[in-house]
VEXDREN-2710 file (C-alpha; in Angstrom, 1 decimal):
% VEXDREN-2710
k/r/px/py/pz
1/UNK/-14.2/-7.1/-35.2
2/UNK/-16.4/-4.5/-34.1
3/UNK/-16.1/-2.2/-30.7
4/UNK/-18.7/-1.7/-28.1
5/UNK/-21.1/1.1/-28.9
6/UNK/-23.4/2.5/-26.5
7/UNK/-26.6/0.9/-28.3
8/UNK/-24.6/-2.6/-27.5
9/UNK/-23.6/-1.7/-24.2
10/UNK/-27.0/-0.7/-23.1
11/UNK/-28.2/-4.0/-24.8
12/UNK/-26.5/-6.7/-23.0
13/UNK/-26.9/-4.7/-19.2
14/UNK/-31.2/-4.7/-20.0
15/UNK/-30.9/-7.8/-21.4
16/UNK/-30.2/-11.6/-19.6
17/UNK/-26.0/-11.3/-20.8
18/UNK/-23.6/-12.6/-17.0
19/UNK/-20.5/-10.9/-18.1
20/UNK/-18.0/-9.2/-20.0
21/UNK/-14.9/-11.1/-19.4
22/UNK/-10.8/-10.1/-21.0
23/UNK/-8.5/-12.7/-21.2
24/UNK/-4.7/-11.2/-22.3
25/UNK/-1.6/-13.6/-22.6
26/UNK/1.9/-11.8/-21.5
27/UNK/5.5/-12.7/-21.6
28/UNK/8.4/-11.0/-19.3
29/UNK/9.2/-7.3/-21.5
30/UNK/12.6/-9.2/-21.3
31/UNK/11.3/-11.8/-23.3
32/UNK/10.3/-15.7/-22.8
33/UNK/12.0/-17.1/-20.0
34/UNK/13.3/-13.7/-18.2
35/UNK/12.8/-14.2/-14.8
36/UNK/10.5/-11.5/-13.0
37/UNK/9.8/-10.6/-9.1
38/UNK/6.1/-11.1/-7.9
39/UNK/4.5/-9.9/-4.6
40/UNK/5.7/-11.2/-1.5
41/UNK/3.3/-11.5/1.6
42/UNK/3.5/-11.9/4.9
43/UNK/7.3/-13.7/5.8
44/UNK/8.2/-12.8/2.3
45/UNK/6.5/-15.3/0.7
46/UNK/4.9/-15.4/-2.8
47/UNK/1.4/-17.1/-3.5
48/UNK/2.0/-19.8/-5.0
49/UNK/-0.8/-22.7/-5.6
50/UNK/-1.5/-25.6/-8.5
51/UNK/-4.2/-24.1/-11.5
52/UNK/-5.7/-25.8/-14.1
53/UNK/-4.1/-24.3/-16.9
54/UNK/-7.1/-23.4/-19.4
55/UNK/-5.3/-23.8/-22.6
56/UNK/-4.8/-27.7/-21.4
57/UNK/-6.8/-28.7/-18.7
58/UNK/-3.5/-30.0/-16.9
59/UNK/-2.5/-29.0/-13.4
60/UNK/0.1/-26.2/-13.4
61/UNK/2.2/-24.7/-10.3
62/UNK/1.2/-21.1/-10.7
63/UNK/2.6/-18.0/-9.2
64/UNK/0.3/-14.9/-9.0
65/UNK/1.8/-11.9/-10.3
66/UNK/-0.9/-9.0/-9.7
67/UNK/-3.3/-9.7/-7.2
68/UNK/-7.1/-8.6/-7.1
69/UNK/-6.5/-5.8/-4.9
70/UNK/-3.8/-4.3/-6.7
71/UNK/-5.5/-4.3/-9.7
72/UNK/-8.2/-2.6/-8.7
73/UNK/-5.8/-0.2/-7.5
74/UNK/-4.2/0.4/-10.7
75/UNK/-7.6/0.6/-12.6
76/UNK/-8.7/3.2/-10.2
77/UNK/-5.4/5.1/-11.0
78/UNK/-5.6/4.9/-14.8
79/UNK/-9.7/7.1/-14.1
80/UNK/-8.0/9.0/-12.3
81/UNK/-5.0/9.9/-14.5
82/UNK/-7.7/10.0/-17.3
83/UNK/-9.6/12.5/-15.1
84/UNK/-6.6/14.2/-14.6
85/UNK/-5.9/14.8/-18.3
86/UNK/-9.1/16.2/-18.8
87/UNK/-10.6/13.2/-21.2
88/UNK/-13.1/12.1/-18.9
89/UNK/-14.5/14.2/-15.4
90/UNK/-15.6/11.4/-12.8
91/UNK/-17.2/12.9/-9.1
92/UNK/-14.2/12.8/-6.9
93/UNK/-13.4/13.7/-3.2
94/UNK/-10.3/15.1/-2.9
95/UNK/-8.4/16.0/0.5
96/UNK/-5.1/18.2/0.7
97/UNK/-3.0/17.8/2.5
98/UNK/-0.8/20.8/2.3
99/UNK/-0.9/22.6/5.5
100/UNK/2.4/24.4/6.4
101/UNK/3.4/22.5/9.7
102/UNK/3.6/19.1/7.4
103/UNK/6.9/17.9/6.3
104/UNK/5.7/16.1/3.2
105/UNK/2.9/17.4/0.7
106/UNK/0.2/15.4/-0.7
107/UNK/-2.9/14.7/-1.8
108/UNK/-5.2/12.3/-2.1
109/UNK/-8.7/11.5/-3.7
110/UNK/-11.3/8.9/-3.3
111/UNK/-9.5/6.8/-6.7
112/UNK/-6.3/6.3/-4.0
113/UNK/-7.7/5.8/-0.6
114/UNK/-8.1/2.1/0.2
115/UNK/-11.5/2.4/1.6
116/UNK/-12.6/4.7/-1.0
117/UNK/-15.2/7.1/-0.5
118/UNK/-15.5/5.7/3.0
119/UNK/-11.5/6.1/4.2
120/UNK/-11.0/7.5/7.4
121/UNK/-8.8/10.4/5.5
122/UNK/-12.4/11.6/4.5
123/UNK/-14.4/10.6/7.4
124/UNK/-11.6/12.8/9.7
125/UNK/-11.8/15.7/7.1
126/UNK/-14.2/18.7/6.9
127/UNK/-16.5/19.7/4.1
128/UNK/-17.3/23.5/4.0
129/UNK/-16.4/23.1/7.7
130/UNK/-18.5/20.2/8.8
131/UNK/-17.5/17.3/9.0
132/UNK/-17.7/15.1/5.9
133/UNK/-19.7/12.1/7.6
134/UNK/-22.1/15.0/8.9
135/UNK/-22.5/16.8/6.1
136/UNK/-25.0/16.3/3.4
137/UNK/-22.8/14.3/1.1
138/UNK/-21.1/12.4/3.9
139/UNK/-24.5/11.1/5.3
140/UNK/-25.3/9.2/2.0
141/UNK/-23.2/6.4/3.4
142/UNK/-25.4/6.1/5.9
143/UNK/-28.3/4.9/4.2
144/UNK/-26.6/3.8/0.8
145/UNK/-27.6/0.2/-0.3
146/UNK/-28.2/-2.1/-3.2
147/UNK/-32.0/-0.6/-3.4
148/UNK/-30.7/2.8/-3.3
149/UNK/-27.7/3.4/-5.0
150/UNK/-28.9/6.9/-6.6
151/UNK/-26.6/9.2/-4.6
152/UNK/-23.7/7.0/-4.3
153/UNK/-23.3/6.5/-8.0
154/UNK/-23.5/10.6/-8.2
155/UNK/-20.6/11.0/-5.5
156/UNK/-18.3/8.0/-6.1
157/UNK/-19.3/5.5/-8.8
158/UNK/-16.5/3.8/-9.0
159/UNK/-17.0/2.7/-5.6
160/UNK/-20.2/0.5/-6.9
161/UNK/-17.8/-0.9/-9.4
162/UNK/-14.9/-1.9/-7.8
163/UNK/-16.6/-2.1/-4.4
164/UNK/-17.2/-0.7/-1.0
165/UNK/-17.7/-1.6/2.9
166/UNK/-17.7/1.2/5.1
167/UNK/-16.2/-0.4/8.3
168/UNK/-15.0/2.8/9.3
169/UNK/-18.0/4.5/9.4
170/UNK/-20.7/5.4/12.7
171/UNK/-22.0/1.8/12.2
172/UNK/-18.5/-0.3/12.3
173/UNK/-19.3/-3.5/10.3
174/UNK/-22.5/-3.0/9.7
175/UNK/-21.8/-0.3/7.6
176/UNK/-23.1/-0.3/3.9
177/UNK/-21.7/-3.0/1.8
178/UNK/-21.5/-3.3/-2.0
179/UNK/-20.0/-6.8/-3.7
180/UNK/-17.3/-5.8/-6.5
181/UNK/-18.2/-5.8/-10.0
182/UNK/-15.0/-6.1/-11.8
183/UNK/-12.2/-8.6/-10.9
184/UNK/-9.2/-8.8/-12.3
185/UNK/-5.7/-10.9/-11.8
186/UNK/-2.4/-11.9/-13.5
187/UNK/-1.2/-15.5/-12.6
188/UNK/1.6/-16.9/-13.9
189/UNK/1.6/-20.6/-15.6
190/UNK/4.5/-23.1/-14.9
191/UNK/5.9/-21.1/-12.8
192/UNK/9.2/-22.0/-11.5
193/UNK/11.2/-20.0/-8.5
194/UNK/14.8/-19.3/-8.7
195/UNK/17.6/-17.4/-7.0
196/UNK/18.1/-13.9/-6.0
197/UNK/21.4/-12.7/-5.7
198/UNK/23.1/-9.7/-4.1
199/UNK/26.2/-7.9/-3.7
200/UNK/28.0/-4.4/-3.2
201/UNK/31.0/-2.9/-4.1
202/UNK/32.0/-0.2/-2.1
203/UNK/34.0/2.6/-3.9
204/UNK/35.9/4.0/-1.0
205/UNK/37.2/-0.1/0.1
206/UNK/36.2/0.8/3.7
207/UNK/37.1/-2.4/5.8
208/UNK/34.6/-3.8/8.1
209/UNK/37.5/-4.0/10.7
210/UNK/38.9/-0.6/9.8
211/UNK/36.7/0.9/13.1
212/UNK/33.6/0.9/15.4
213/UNK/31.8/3.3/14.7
214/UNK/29.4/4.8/18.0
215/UNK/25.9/6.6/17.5
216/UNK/26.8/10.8/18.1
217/UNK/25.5/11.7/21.4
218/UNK/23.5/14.8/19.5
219/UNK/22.3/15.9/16.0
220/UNK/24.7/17.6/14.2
221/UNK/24.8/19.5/10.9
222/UNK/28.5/19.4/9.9
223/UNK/29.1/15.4/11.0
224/UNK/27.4/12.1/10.2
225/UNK/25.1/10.9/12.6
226/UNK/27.9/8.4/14.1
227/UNK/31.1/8.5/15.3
228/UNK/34.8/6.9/15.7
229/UNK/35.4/8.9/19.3
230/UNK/34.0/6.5/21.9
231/UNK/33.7/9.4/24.4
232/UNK/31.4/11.6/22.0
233/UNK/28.8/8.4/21.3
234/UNK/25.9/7.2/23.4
235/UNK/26.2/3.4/22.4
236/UNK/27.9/1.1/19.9
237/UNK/25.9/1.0/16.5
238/UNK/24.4/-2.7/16.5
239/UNK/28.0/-4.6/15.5
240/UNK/29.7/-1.6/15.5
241/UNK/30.7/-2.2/12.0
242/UNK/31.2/0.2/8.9
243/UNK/28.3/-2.0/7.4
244/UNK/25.6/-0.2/10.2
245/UNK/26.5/2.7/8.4
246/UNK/25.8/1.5/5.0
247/UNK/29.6/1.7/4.3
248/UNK/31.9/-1.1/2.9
249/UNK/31.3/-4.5/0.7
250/UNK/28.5/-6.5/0.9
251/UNK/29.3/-9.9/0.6
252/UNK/27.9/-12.0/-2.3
253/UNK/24.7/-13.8/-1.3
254/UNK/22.1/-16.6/-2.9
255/UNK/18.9/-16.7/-1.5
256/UNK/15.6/-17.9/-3.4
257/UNK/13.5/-15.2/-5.2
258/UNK/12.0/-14.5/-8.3
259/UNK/10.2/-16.7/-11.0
260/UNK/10.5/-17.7/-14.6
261/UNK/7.0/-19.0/-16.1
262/UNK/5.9/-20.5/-19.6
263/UNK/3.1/-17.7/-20.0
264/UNK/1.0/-15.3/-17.7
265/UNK/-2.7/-14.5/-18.2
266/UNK/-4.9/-11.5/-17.0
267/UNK/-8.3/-12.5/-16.4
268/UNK/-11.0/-9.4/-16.0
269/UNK/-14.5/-9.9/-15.2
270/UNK/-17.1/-7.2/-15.1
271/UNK/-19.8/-8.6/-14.4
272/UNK/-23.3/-7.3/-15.3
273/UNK/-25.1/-9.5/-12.9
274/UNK/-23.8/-7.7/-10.1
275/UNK/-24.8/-4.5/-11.6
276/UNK/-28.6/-5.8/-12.2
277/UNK/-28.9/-6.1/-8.1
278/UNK/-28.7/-1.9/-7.9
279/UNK/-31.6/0.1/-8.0
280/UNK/-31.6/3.9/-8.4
281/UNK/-34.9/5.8/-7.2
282/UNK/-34.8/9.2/-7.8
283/UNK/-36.5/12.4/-6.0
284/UNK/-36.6/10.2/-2.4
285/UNK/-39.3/7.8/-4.1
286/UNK/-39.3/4.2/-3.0
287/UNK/-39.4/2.5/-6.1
288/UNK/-36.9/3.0/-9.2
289/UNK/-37.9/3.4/-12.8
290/UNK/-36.7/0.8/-15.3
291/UNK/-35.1/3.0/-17.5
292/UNK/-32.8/5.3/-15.2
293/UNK/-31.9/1.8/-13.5
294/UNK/-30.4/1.0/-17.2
295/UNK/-28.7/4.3/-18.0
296/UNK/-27.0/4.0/-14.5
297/UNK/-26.0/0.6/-14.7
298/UNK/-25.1/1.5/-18.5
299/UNK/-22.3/3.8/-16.8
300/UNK/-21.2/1.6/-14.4
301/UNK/-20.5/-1.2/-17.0
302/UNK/-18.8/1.6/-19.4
303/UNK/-16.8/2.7/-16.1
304/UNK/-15.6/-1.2/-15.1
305/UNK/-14.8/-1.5/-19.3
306/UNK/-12.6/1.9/-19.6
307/UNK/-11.1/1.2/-16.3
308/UNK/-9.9/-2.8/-17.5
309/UNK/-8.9/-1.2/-20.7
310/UNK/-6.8/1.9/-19.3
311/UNK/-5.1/-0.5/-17.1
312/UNK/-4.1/-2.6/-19.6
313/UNK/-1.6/-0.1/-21.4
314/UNK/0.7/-0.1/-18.1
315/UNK/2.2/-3.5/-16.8
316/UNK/5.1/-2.3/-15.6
317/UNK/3.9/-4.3/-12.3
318/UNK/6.6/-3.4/-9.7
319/UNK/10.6/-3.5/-10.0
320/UNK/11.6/-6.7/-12.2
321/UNK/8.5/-7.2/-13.0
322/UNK/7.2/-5.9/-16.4
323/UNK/5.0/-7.7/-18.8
324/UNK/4.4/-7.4/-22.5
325/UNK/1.0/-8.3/-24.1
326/UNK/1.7/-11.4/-26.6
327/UNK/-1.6/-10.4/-28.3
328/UNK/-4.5/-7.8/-28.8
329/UNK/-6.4/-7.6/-25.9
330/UNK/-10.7/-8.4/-26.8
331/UNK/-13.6/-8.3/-24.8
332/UNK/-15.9/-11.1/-24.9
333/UNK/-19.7/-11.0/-24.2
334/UNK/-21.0/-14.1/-22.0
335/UNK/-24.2/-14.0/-23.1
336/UNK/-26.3/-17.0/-23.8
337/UNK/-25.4/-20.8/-22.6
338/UNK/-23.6/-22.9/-25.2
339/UNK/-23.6/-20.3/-27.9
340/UNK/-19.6/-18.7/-29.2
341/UNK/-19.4/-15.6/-26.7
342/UNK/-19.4/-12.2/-29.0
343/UNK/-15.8/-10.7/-29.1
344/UNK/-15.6/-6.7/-29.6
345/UNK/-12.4/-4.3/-29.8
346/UNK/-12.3/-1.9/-27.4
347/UNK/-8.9/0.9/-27.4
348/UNK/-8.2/3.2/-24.5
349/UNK/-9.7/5.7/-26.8
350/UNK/-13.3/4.2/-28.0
351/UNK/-13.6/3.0/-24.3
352/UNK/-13.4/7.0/-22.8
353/UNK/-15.7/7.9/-25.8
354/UNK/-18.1/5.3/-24.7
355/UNK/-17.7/6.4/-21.0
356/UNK/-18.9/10.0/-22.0
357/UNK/-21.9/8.7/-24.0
358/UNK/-22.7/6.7/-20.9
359/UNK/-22.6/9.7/-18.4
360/UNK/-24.4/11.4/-20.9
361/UNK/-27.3/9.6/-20.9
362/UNK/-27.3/9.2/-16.9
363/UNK/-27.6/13.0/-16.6
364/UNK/-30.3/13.3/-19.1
365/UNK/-32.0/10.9/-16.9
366/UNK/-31.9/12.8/-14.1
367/UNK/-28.7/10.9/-12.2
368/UNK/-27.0/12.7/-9.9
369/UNK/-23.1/13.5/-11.3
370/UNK/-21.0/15.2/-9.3
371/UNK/-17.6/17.1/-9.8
372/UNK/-14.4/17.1/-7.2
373/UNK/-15.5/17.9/-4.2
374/UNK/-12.9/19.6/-2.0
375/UNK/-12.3/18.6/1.9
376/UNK/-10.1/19.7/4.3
377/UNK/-8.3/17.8/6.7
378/UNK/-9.3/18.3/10.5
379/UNK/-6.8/20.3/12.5
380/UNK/-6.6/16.9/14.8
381/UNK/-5.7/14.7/11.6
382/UNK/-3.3/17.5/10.3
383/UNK/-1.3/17.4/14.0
384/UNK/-1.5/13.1/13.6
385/UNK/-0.2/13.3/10.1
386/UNK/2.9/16.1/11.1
387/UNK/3.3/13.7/14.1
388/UNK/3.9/10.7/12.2
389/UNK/5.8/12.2/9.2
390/UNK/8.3/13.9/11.9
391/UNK/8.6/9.9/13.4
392/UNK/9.4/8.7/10.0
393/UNK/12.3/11.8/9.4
394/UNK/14.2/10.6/12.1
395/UNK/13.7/6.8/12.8
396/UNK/12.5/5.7/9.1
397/UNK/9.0/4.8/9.6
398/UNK/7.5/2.3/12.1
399/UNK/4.0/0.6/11.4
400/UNK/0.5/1.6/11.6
END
């Protein structure tokens, strides 16, 4: 079996191929039959719904395990720790925040924020003291499209592969739109929900009738934050009980939770279609020339590929909830109607190397590439962020 080159690559984007598609079978790292933990949603419930299982053709209760979103997430994060390591350099925003009034550190860059290049993070944040959605850079949102996707691929490509809607932007929702390219998901197949159980043990055997315990009046350093004296609290904690406190036993509970399944697939899509509807004039013409069209979309594809192969050496999905591939993972090429789709190799390494030869070519075209590209966060979204971290220290978080 033979990997993807460039020459191939570049072949089925200018030619009539839909889509390279990645179908991976997994088992529980645990092995068959371990039970593992999907998502929950809204009420704690998982998404759950009857498949056609493709190996059969019967009806199967399914159980998704990794949703469309979240992978995209976690392709996004394997660029980025690629960019990180120094094997590949994508264009990047990247806002810091790491002011000294803020409680917690961080950072992050246009490969974390959910709405990309187009997040409010950015939007609120300044660029060589402007800010970003009226500087230079920031105003290519506002006249981004399918027909004129030049300076977009140059400051975030990934967004033209994973997509973008910038509803946050001057415009609302009629901001720029651009329909995802890769999709990706990881459904489990006779899936069947169990129990979860729970308990606790507490070392010190504090009774649950041993006190009532009372919320301290004021913050102290050298007590807890409740206490036994009824005259120092303001108010009874809930019950009262040790268990407010997180002290004593838990009592032994069954409630439903988790899933064993007979097999789970991944199915990735990139699909070249999507990336045939982008056009990329250069110099501020109106029209785009056929060849720089190809070497952009050429990157893109190489982008969607290295990103669904990255992503494919972590599956460590959330807690009790690791997969292990059953097989080699292949790339197939959809290309014409009723004929065997091609199937090519494609390791985390070849796929970086074909990344590179990709952006390669784009610059020699005359594509715009950018590197990071710095921001800093307004003084306004520096005080909301301190605001909101100094909430969370002392009543443990609220919602947005």
């Amino acid at each position: 079996m033979t990997t993807i080159d460039l020459k191939t690559l570049r072949a089925a984007v200018s030619g009539t191929a839909a889509a390279f598609r990645c179908v991976t079978k997994y088992q529980p790292a645990g092995g068959p039959g371990d039970k593992v933990f999907p998502p929950t949603y809204e009420g704690g419930k998982y998404a759950t719904e009857e498949r056609i299982d493709p190996a059969t053709g019967e009806v199967r209760q399914c159980v998704l395990l990794d949703s469309v979103q979240s992978q995209a997430n976690r392709m996004e994060l394997a660029l980025l720790e690629a960019h990180r390591a120094g094997t590949v350099r994508l264009p990047l925003l990247v806002a810091r925040f790491d002011q000294e009034q803020l409680i917690k550190k961080f950072t992050v860059t246009s490969l974390e924020a959910p709405h990309r290049v187009a997040d409010a993070l950015f939007r609120d944040s300044l660029l060589a003291g402007t800010i970003f959605r009226k500087s230079e850079k920031g105003r290519i949102l506002d006249t981004a499209e399918a027909r004129n996707a030049t300076d977009l691929f140059g400051l975030c490509p990934t967004a033209l592969v994973f997509g973008l809607w910038d509803s946050t932007g001057p415009r609302g929702g009629l901001g720029c739109k651009f329909q995802r390219a890769v999709v990706s998901e990881i459904v489990g197949y006779d899936a069947r929900l169990g129990n979860r159980t729970s308990s606790r043990i507490d070392p010190a055997e504090i009774m649950r009738s041993a006190a009532t315990l009372h919320e301290r009046k004021s913050e102290s350093n050298i007590a807890p934050r409740w206490t036994l004296d009824e005259t120092e609290g303001k108010k009874k904690l809930k019950t009262g009980r040790p268990s407010e406190a997180n002290h004593g036993n838990v009592t032994p509970t069954i409630t439903e939770g988790g899933f064993t399944f007979l097999s789970a697939r991944q199915m990735t899509t990139l699909s070249l279609a999507v990336l045939r509807r982008l056009r990329f004039p250069l110099n501020g013409s109106a029209d785009s020339n056929h060849e720089t069209d190809i070497a952009a979309r050429t990157t893109l594809a190489a982008l969607g590929l290295a990103a669904g192969t990255l992503a494919r050496v972590d599956t460590d999905l959330r807690s009790r909830c690791q997969l292990f591939a059953v097989e080699a993972s292949e790339w197939e090429l959809l290309d014409r109607p009723g004929e065997t789709p091609r199937e090519f190799e494609l390791g985390p390494e070849d796929a970086l190397k074909l990344l590179e030869a990709a952006i390669a070519e784009a610059k020699n075209a005359g594509l715009p590439w950018e590197d990071e590209i710095e921001l800093t966060p307004s003084p306004d979204l520096v005080e909301l962020v301190r605001r909101s971290q100094e909430l969370a220290s002392t009543s443990g978080g609220e919602e947005g």
